[in-house]
C-alpha positions as CSV (number, residue, x, y, z in Angstrom):
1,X,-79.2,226.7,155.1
2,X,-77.2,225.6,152.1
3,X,-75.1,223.0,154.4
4,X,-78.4,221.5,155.8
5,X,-79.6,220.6,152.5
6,X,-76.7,219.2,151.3
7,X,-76.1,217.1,154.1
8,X,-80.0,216.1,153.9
9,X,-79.3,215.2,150.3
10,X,-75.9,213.3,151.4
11,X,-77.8,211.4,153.7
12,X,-81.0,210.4,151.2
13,X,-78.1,209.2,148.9
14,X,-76.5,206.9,151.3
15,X,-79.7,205.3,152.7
16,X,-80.7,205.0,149.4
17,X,-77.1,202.9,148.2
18,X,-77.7,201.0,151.6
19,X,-81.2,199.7,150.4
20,X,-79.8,199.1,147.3
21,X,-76.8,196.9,148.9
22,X,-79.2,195.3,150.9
23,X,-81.2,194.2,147.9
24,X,-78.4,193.3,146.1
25,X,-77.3,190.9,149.2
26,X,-80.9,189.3,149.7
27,X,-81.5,188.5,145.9
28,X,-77.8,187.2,145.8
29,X,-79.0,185.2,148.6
30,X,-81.7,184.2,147.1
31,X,-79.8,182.9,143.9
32,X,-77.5,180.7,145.9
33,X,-79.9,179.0,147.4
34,X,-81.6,178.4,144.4
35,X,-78.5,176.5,142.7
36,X,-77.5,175.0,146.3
37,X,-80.8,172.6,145.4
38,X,-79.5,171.6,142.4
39,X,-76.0,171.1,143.6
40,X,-77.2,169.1,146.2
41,X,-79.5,166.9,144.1
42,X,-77.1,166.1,142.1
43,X,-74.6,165.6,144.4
44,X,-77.0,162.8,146.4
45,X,-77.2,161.4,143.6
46,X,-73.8,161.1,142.4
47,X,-72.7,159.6,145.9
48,X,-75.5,157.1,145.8
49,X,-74.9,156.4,142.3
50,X,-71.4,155.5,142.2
51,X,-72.0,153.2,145.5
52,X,-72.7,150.0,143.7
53,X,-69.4,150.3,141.7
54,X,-67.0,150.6,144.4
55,X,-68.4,148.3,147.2
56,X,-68.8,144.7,147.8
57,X,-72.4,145.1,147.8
58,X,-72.9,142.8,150.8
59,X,-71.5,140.2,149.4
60,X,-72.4,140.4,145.5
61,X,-69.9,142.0,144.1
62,X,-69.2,145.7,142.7
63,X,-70.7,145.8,139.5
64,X,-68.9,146.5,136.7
65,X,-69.4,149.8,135.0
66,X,-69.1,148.6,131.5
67,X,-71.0,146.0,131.8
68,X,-73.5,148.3,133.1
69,X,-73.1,150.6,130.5
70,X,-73.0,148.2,127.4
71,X,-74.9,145.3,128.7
72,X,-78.5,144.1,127.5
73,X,-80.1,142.3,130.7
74,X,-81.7,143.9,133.6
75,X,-82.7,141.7,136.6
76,X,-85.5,142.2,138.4
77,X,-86.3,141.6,142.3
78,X,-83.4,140.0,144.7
79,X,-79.8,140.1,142.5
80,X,-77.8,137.4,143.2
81,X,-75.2,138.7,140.9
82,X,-74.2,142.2,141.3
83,X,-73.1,142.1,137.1
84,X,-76.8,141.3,135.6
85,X,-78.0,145.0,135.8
86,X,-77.3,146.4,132.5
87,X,-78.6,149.8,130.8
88,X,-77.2,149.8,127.4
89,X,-80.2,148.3,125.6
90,X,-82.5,150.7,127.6
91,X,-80.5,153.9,126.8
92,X,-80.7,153.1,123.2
93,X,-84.3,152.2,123.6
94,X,-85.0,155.6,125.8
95,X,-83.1,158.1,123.5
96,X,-84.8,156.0,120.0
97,X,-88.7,156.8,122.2
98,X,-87.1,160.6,122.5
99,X,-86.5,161.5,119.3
100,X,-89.1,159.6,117.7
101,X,-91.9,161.4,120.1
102,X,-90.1,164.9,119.5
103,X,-90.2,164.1,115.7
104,X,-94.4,163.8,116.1
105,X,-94.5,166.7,118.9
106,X,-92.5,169.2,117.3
107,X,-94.2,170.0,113.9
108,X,-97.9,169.6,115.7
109,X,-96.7,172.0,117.9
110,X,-94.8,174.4,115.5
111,X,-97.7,174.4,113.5
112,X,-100.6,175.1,116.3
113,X,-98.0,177.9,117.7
114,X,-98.1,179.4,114.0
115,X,-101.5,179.1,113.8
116,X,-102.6,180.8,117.0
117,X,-100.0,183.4,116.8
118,X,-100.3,184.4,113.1
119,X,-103.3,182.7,111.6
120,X,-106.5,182.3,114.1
121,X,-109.3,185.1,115.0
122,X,-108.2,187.0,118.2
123,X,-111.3,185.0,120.1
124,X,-110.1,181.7,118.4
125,X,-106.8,182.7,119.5
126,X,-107.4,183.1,123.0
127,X,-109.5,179.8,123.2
128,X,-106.7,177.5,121.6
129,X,-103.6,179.5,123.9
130,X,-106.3,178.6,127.3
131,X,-106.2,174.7,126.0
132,X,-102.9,174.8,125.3
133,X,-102.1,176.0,128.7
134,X,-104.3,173.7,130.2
135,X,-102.8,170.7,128.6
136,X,-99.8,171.9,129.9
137,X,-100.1,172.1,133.4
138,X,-101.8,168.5,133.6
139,X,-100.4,166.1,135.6
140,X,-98.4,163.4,133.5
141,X,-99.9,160.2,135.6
142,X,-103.1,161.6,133.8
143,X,-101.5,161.3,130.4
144,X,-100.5,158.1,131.8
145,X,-103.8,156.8,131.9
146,X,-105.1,158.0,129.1
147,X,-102.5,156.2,127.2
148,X,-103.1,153.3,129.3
149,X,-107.2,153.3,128.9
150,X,-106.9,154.5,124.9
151,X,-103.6,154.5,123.4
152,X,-102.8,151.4,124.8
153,X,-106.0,149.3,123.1
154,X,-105.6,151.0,120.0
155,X,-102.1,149.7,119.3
156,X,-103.3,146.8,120.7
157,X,-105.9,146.5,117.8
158,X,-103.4,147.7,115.4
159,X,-101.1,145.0,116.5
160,X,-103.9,142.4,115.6
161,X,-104.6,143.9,112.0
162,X,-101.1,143.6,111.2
163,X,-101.2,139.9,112.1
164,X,-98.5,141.0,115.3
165,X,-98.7,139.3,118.6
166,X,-98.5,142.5,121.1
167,X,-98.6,142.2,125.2
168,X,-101.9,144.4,125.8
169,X,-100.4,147.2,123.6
170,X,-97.9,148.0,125.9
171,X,-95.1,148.5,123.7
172,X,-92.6,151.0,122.2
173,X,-95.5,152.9,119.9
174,X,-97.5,153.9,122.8
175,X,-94.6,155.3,124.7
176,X,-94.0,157.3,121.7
177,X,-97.4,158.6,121.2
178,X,-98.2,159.5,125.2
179,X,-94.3,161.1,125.5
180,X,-95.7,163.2,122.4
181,X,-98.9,164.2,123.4
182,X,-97.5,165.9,126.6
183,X,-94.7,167.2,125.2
184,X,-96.9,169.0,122.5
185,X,-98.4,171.9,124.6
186,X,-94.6,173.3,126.1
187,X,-93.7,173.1,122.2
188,X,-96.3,175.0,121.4
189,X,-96.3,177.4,124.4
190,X,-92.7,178.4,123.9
191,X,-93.1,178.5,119.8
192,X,-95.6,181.0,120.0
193,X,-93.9,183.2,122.3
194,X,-91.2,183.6,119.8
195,X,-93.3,183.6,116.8
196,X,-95.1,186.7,118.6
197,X,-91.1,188.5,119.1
198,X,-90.4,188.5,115.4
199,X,-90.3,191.6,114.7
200,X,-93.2,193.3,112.4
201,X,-91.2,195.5,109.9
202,X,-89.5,191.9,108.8
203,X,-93.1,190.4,108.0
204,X,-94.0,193.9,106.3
205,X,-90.7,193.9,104.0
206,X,-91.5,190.1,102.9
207,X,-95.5,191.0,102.2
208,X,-94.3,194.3,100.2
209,X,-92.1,192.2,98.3
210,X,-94.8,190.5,97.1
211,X,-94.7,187.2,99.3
212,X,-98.4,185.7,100.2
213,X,-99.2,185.8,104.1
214,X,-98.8,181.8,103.9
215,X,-94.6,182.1,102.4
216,X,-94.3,185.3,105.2
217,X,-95.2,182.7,107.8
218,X,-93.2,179.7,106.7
219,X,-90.0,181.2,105.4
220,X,-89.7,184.6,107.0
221,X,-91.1,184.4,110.5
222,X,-90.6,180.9,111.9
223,X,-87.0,181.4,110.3
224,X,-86.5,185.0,112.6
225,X,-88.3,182.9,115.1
226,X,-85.8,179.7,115.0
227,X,-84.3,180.2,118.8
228,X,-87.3,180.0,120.4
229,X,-88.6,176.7,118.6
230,X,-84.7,175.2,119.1
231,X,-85.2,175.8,122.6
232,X,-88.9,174.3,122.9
233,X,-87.0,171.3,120.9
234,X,-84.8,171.2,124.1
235,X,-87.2,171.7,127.1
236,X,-89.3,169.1,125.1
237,X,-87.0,166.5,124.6
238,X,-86.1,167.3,128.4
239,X,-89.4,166.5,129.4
240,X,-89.3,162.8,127.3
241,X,-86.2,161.9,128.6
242,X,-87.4,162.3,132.3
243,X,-90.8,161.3,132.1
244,X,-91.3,158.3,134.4
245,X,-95.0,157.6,135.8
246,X,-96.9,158.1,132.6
247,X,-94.4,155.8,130.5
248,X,-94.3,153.3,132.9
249,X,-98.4,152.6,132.2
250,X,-98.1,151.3,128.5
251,X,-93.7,150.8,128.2
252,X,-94.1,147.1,129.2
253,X,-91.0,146.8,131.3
254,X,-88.4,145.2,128.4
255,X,-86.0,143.7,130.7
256,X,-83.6,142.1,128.0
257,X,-82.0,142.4,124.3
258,X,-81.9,145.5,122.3
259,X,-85.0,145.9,120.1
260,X,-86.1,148.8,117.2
261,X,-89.5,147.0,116.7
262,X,-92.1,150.0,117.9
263,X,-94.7,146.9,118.6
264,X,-92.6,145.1,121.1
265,X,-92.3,146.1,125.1
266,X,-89.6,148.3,126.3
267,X,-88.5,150.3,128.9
268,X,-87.0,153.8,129.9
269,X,-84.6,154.7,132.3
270,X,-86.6,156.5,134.6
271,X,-89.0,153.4,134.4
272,X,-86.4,151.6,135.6
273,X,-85.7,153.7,138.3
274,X,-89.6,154.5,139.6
275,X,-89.8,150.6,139.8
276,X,-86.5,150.1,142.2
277,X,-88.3,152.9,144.7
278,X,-90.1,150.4,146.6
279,X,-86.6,149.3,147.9
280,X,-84.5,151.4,151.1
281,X,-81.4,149.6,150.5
282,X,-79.8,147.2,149.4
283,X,-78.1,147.1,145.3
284,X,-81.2,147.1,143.9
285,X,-81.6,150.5,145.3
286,X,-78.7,152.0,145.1
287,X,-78.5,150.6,141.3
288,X,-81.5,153.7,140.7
289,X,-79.1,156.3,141.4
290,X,-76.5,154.6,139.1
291,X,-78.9,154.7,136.0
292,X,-80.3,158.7,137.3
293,X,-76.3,159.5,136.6
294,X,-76.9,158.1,132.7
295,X,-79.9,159.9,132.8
296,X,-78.1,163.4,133.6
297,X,-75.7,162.8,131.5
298,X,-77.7,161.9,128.3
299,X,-79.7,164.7,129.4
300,X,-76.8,167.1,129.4
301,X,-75.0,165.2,126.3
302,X,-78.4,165.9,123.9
303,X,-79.2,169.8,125.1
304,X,-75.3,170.3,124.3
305,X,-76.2,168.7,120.5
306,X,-79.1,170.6,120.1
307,X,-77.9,173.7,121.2
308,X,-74.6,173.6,119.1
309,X,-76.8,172.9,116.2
310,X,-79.1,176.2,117.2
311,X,-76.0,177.8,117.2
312,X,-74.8,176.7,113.5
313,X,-78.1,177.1,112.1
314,X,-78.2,181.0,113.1
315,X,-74.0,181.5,112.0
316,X,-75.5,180.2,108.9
317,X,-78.3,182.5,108.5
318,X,-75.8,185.5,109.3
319,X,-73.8,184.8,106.6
């Protein structure tokens, strides 16, 4: 009788480290497909990319990448010279739209995250995190024309009362201020999450200590709660940098010379490339998946930055 039960028990055991191989194998499936997707993305890309710097281009040329890089022209329509599509003007112009949006995004954000995590009424709570959410989740052509329908005429107007000539109001300043209105509710989302984590006995210590609810907030918890906000900065400035149908409604399409004036037209990379998709072939196709590879890169380039800098601001705070 013994034997039976033991062997019963033997074999609930081994169907039991069969299901879990199984499981194992089909969520380990599961995770390579996942990453497959973004290997072959980026891999497309890449081959596509590279394409009009290595063949003749029917005729016109390979371009060259420096020039590409460095240059301050981009043609538009038909190229008859392979060499007259530059980025380097519009890189400086995307990442300067960037960090200028994330410089208006990120305190609005930090501060409505603080203020529905720590400050609000539970009800008010609730009603602000529901609007936030919704914000979130709408799509960006409808930021688009919002900026286009309000945004747009009231730099327009503001171009007038400072005696400046503007196209419409497409220019720099609106780009800025649609890139961060949308970028506002995933800072916000992802702030208050971590202002919710730090933990309670820190804010008690700091209130016994004597420190007001408002010094608790600012200096204790959205210091404990620095990781999450670094990594809203990220996912935010992730979205500005790839942000294409929205920007392309009040940019202006800059096509020449570097320019710091937030009045004037510019462009974006990803502008650049949604205008080239009307194409199939061709180098002013294939030119697209040249600039999405200085898009990846800056991409990858500024999350590196900002996460070393997460990363020195907390070795500081441990010493």
């Amino acid at each position: 009788m013994g034997i039976m039960v033991l062997l019963e028990n033997n074999k609930g055991k081994n169907k039991n480290k069969l299901i879990d191989k199984l499981t194992r194998g089909v969520l380990y499936g599961f995770t390579i497909a996942s990453a497959s997707f973004i290997f072959i993305i980026v891999g497309v890309i890449i081959v596509k990319g590279i394409n009009p710097f290595i063949s003749d281009n029917q005729g016109l040329g390979n371009v060259d990448i420096f020039r590409f890089i460095t240059g301050d022209t981009w043609l538009t329509g038909t190229a008859f010279q392979s060499n007259l599509y530059s980025v380097g003007f519009i890189i400086v112009s995307t990442l300067l739209i960037a960090f200028l949006s994330l410089s208006i995004s990120l305190p609005i954000g930090l501060m409505t995250a603080l203020f529905i995590a720590k400050v609000a009424p539970k009800k008010v709570s609730e009603l602000f995190r529901t609007v936030i959410e919704m914000l979130a989740s709408i799509p960006s052509i409808i930021f688009g024309l919002f900026g286009a329908s309000i945004i747009r005429p009231f730099v327009y107007n503001l171009s007038e009362m400072l005696g400046y000539q503007s196209k419409g109001g497409n220019s720099m300043l609106s780009t800025i201020l649609v890139l961060a209105i949308m970028t506002i509710p995933t800072i916000a989302s992802i702030s208050e999450v971590a202002i919710r984590s730090v933990d309670k006995s820190i804010i008690d210590v700091s209130l016994a200590l004597g420190a007001t609810k408002s010094q608790t907030n600012f200096k204790v918890v959205l210091t404990a709660a620095k990781s999450g906000i670094f990594a809203s900065a990220i996912l935010g400035i992730g979205r500005a940098l790839g942000e294409a149908t929205a920007v392309s409604l009040v940019a202006g399409g800059r096509r020449s010379g570097f320019s710091f004036d937030i009045l004037d037209t510019t462009s974006t990379l990803t502008s650049i490339m949604l205008e080239g998709m009307k194409e199939t072939t061709g180098l002013d196709y294939d030119i697209r998946f040249s600039v999405g590879i200085i898009l990846m890169i800056i991409i990858l380039i500024t999350n590196a930055i900002l996460n070393f800098i997460k990363r020195k601001v907390g070795n500081m705070d441990v010493k």
